[in-house]
N, C-alpha and C positions, 0 to 999 in steps of 0.2 A: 843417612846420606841423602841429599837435596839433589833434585832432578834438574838436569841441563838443558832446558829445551828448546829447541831448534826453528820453534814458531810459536805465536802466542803469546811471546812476551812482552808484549803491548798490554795483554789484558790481564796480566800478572802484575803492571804497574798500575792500571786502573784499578784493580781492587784493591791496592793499598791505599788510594785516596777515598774512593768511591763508593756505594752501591750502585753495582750493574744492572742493568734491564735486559732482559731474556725475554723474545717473543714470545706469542702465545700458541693456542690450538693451528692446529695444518687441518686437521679432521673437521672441525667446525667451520672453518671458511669454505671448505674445498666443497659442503654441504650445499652452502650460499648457491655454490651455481649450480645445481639441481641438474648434473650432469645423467647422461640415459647410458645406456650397455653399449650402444653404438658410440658414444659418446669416448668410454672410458676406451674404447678401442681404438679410436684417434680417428673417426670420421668428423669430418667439419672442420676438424683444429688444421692450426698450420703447420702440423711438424713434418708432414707427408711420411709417415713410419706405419697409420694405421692398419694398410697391410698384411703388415705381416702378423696381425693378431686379427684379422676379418674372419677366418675361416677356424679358430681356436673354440674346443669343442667346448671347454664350459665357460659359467659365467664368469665375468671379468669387473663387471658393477661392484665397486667399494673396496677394487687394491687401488687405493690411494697413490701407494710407488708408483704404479705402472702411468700415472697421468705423468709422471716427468718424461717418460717420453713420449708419451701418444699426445699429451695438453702441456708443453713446457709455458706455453701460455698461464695458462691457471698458476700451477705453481709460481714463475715467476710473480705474477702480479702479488699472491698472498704475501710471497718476502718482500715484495716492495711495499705493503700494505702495512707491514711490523716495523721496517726501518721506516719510513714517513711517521709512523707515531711514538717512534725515538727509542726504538727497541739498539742495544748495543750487543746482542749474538741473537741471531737466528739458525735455527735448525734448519736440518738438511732432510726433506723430505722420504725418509730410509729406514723408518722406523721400522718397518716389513720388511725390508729388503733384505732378507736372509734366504739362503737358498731352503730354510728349515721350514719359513713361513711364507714362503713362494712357493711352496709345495702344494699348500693348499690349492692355490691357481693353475698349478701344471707350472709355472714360468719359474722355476727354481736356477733356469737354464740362463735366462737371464737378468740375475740379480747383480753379479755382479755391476754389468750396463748400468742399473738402476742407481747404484753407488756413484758412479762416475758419473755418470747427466747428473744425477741432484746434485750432486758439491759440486758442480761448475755453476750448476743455476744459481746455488746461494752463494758461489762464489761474487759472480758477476754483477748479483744484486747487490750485495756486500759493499763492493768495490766501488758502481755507482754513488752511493750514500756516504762513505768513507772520507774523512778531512784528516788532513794533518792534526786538527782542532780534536775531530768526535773519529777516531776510527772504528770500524764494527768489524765485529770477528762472527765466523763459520763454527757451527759445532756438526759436525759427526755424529748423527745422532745412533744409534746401536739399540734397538727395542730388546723385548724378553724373550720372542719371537711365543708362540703358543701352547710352548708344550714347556713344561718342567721336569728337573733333573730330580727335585726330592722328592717330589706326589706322585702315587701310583695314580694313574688313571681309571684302576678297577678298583672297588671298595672291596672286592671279595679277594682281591691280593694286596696285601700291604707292599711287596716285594718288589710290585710288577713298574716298568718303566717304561715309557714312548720316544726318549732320547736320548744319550749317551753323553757322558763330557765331551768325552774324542768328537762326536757331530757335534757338539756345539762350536765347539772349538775351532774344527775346520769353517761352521760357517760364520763366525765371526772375523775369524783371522782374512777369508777372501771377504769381508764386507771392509774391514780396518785399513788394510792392502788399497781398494779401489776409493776410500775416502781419504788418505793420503794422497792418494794422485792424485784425487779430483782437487787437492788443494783445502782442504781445512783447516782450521786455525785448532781444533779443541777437540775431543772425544768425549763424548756425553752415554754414556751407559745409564739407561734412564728406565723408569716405573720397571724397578727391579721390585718383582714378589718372590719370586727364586735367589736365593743369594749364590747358589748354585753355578744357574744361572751367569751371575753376576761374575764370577770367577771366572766361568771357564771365556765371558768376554775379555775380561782383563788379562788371563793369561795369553789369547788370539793376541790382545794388544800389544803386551811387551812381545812377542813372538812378532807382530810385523813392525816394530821398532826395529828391534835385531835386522830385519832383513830390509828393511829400508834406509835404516841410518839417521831416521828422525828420530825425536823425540815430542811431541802435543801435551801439551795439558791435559789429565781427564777429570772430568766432573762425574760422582757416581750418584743419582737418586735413585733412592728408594721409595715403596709404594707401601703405607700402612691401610690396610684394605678396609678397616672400621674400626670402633669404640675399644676393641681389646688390644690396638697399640702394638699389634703385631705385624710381619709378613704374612702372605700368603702361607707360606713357609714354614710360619711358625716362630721367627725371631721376635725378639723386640729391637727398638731404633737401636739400644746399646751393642746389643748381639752382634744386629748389621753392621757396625762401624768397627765392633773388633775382628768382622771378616773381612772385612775390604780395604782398613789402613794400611795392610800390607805396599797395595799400589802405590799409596805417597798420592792419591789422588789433589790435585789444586782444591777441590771443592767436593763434599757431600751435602746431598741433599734428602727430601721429599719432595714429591709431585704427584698430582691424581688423583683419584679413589677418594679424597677430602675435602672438603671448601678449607679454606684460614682456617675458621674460626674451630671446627673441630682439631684442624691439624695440629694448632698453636703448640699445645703441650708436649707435640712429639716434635718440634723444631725447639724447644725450649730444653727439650734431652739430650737431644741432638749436638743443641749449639754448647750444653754443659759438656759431655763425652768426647768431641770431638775440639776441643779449645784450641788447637795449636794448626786448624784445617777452615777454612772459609764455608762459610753454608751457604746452598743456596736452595729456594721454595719456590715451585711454583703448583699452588694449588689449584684443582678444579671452582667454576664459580658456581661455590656452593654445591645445592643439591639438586638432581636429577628433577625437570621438569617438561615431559612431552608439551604442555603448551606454548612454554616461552620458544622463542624466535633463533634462540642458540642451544636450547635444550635443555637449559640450566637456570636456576633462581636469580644469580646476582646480575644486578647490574655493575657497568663499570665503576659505579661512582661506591657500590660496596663492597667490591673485591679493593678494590684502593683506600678506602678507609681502614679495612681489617690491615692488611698489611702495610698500612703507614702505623700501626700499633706494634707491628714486627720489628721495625725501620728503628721505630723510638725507644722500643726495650733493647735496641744495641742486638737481635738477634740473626741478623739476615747482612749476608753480603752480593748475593743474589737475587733477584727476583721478577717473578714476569709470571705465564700462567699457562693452565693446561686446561682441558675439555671446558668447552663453552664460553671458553675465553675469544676476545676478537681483537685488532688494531683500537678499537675505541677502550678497551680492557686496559689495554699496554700502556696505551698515552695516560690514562689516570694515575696506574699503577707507577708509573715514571714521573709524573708531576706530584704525588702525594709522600714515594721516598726517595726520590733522587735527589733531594735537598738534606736527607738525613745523614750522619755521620754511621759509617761503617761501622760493623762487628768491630770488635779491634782481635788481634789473635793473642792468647793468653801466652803465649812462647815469646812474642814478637813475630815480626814479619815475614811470610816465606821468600825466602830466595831463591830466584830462578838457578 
């Protein structure tokens, strides 16, 4: 049975002509501005909110969430940073923003908030850049949050667990809830090493379907952590896809943990086992490098050659980039396969 949805279907026709462009890192530009502890508190910025997080007992340096509303400056500019280089969906700042991984902060109190500011910011960016011609769509972004549902935490108990499905559950369902409101186009359940995990977001989703009356597109990536082509978890790419087609997802993918060029083979699995579902990639550039200037090996000009090799073996309908990726990343990445002919889907076409 084919999913009726209620928004998004705009970008349901563009991946039948197209390859889409997906922005890149939030984490690596947000670095750019070499923000301080007083900073991520909302002193200086314009949002006058700082406040109420002045006198919050621990640190607060590097929840990224928490700059939507203490610096909606910052984030807005980074979304406008991916649409100027021709990105067609950016993410919604909210990757943390679970009350499981706001825990870490003390602010698990206000994650939901955090849900709602960011998908109005990307909304509104969004909207800005948006033509009749080129429209851009909002994704939902939904992280893994820090803790996993199938790894014991303790090596001396196999047994042992730090999070429950039921908690995950609930803290996806009030993240899915406050990203519908805020207005999204898409639900992106992304750098899944849990596939766990990964369910118990999807089942949140259809559960705030139910109770909102929409329906979104979801896109699920996964994370193959190194060379044995697994999750964290323990799957392989195949594993993952026969856990998660349940949802009828628009799009599976990978992102993260890989540059292209290691990734290739597990998008090449991917796009074989999943024939009849849109893929989308967006990998890290390349390998971990404290000297470069984003942290990472590639430049733009080789994360876009690797995946214009993607574009051309017909594997990818998706594409754009994660950690140490930038606006200058994006624009390559979209000049190098946004001229290529799409995946085609071996079923035929999905209908909304």
């Amino acid at each position: 049975m084919q999913r009726t949805y209620t928004r998004g279907q705009g970008l349901v026709e563009a991946l039948r002509k197209r390859i889409v462009i997906i922005d890149g890192a939030m984490g690596t530009m947000i670095q750019r501005f070499k923000l301080d502890e007083q900073q991520y508190r909302g002193a200086g910025g314009p949002s006058g909110l700082g406040p109420r997080w002045a006198q919050h007992p621990g640190d607060l340096k590097g929840n990224n969430e928490l700059l939507s509303l203490t610096r909606p400056d910052v984030i807005a500019q980074i979304h406008e940073g991916y649409l100027a280089a021709g990105a067609d969906i950016i993410e919604t700042n909210t990757f943390g923003a679970t009350t499981i991984a706001q825990a870490d902060y003390g602010l698990q109190s206000w994650a939901r908030e955090m849900n709602l500011v960011s998908a109005a910011l990307a909304r509104a960016a969004a909207d800005r850049y948006s033509t009749a011609q080129r429209p851009r769509w909002v994704a939902g972004a939904l992280g893994p949050t820090p803790r996993t549902a199938s790894i014991s935490p303790d090596v001396n108990d196999p047994g042992a667990r730090n999070v429950t499905f039921d908690e995950l559950d609930a803290a996806y369902h009030e993240q899915a809830l406050a990203l519908i409101e805020g207005g999204v186009d898409v639900l992106l359940v992304e750098t899944v090493f849990d596939t766990l995990n990964a369910k118990a977001a999807l089942f949140a989703i259809e559960r705030a379907f139910d109770a909102t009356g929409e329906c979104l597109p979801i896109i699920v990536s996964g994370t193959v952590t190194d060379a044995s082509g697994r999750l964290l978890s323990g799957q392989t790419v195949a594993a993952f896809w026969a856990s998660v087609r349940h949802a009828r997802p628009l799009a599976v993918g990978l992102n993260c943990a890989l540059g292209a060029a290691l990734m290739k083979p597990y998008i090449q699995e991917l796009a074989r086992v999943a024939a009849d579902t849109y893929i989308s990639c967006y990998p890290n550039a390349g390998l971990p490098n404290p000297m470069s200037e984003t942290g990472f090996d590639e430049t733009p000009e080789d994360t876009a050659r690797l995946l214009h090799t993607f574009a051309v073996e017909g594997l990818v309908n998706i594409v754009g980039g994660c950690c140490g990726t930038t606006p200058e990343h994006i624009a390559a990445i979209g000049r190098a396969a946004g001229a290529c002919a799409p995946r085609r889907l071996f079923s035929g076409l999905l209908a909304a």
